[in-house]
C-alpha positions as CSV (number, residue, x, y, z in Angstrom):
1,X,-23.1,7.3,0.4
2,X,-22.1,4.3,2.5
3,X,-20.4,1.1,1.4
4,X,-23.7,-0.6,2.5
5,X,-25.7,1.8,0.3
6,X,-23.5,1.1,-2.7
7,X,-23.6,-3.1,-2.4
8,X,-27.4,-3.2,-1.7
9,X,-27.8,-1.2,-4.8
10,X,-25.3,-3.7,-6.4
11,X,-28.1,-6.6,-5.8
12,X,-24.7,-7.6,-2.4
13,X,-26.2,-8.0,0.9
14,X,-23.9,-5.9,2.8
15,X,-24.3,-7.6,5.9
16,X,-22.9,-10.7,4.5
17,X,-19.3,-9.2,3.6
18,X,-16.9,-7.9,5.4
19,X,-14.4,-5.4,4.6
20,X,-10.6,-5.5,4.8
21,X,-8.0,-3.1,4.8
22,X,-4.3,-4.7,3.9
23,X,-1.2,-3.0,5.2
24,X,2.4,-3.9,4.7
25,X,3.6,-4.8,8.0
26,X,7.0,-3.3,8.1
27,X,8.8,-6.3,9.6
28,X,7.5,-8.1,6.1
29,X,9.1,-5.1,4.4
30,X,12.1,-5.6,1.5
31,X,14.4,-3.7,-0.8
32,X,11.7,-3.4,-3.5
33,X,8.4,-4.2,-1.0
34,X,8.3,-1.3,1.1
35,X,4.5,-0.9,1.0
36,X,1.7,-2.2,0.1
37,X,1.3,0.1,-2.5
38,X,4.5,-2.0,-4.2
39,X,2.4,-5.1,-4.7
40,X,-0.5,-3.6,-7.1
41,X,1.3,-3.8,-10.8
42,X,1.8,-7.4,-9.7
43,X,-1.0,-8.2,-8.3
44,X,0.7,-9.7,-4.9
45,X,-1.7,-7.8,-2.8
46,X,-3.8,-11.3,-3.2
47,X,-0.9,-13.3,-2.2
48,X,-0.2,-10.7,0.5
49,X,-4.0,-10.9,2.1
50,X,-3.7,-14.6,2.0
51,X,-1.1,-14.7,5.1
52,X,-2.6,-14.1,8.3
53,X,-1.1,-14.0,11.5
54,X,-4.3,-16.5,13.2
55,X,-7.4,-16.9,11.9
56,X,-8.5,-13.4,11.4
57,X,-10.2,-13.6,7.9
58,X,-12.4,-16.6,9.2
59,X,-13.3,-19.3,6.5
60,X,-15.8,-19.4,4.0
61,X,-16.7,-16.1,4.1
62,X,-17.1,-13.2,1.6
63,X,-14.5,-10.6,1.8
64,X,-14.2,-6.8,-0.2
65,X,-10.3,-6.5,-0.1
66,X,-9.0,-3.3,0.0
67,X,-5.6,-1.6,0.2
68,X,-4.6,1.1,2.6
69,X,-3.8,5.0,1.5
70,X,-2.8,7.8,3.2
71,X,-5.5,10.2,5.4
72,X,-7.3,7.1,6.3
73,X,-8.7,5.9,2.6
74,X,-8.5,2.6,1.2
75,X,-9.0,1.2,-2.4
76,X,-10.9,-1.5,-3.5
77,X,-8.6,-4.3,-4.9
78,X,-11.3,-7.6,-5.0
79,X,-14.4,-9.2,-4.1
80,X,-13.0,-12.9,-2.8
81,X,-14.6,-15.9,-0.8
82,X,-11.8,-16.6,1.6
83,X,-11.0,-20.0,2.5
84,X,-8.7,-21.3,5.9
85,X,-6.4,-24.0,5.6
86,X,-5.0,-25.5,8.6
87,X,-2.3,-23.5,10.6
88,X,0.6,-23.4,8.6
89,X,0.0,-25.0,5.4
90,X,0.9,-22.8,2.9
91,X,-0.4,-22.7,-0.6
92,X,2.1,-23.5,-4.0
93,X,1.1,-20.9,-5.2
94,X,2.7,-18.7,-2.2
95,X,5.4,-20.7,-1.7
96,X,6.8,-21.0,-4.9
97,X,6.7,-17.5,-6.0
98,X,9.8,-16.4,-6.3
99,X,8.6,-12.5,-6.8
100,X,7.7,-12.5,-3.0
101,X,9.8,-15.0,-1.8
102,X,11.6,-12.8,0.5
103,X,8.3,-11.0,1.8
104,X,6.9,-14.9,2.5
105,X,9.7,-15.6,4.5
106,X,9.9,-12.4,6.7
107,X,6.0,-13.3,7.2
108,X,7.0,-16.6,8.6
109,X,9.8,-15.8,10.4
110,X,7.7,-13.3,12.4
111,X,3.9,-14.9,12.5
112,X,3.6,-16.4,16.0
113,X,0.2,-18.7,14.4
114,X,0.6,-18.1,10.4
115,X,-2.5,-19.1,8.4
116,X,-3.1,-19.5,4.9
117,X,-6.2,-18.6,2.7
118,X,-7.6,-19.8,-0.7
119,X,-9.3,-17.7,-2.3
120,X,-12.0,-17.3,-5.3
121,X,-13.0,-14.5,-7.0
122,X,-16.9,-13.4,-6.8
123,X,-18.8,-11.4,-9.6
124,X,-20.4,-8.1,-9.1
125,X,-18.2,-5.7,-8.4
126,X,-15.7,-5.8,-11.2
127,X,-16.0,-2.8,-12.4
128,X,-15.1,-0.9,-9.1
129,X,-11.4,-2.4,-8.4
130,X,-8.8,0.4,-8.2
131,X,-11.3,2.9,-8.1
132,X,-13.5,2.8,-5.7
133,X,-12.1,4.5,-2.8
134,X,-13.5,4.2,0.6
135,X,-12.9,6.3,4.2
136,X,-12.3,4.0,6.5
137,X,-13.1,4.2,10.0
138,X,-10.6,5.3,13.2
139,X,-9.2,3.3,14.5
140,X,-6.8,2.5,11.6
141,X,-5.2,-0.7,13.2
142,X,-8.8,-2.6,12.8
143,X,-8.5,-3.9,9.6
144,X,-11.5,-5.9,9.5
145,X,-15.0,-4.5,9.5
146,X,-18.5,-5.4,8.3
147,X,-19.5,-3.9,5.6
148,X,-22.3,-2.6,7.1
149,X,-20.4,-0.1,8.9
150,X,-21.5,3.5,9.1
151,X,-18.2,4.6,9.0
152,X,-17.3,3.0,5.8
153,X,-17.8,5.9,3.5
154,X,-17.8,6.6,-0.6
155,X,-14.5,9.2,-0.9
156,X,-15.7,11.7,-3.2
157,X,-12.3,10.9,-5.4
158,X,-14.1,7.4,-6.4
159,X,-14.7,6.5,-9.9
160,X,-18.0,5.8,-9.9
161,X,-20.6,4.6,-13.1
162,X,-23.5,6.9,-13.4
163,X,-26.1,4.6,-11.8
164,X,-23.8,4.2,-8.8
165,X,-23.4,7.7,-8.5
166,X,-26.7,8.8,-9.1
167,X,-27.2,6.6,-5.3
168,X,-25.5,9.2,-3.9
């Protein structure tokens, strides 16, 4: 089953979503942030996906956030409208956490064009977060992709409900 298949049956237009794949970039890296893996009993992986070096989320648009595994897989962590601010203005909420103060600044001290993103939350896929798992298409260092891509595929490790899986 494709991510497409999965969202259409979830009542989501899948061509109106995109899908991206977070990383820790190892120049971001600290003592106890060495990947992105580091930020999930936290949740930081939303503060994380908010800094951008340029505009590469876009603005106002619907976004499936998910976290990068080994052998090419990623995990669904949220379903967010993402918001732009203007280049460089960084939310309180970023700034002032102190858990990732040292990851913020080794963002800004290497982002040639940093941009912020607000986020909200959208309903729908809830239930999925942290366990669907999704192949994600070569090559690995494009992180953002419709979600209408063929090559975004169910893993058969997902934890899908009985409906969804029936789909498949």
């Amino acid at each position: 089953m494709t991510l497409a298949e999965l969202l259409r049956a979830r009542g989501i237009d899948p061509a109106s979503v995109f899908a991206y794949r977070n990383t820790l970039d190892p120049r971001d890296a600290v003592d106890h942030i060495q990947s992105i893996q580091d930020l999930v009993p936290t949740d930081h992986v939303r503060v994380y996906e908010r800094m951008q070096d340029g505009p590469r989320l876009g603005s106002d648009v619907s976004m499936l956030s998910f976290i990068g595994e080994p052998e090419g897989r990623a995990r669904l962590m949220g379903y967010r409208r993402m918001f732009a601010r203007r280049p460089g203005i960084a939310p309180g909420d970023i700034v002032y956490d102190y858990d990732v103060a040292h990851l913020f600044h080794n963002f800004i001290s290497r982002a040639k064009n940093p941009v912020f993103y607000d986020s909200i939350d959208l309903p729908g896929l809830d239930d999925l977060f942290g366990s669907l798992v999704v192949q994600w298409p070569a090559p690995m260092m494009v992180k953002r992709r419709p979600c209408t891509h063929p090559g975004l595929v169910i893993a058969p490790e997902s934890m899908l409900s009985k409906a969804d899986a029936l789909l498949s």
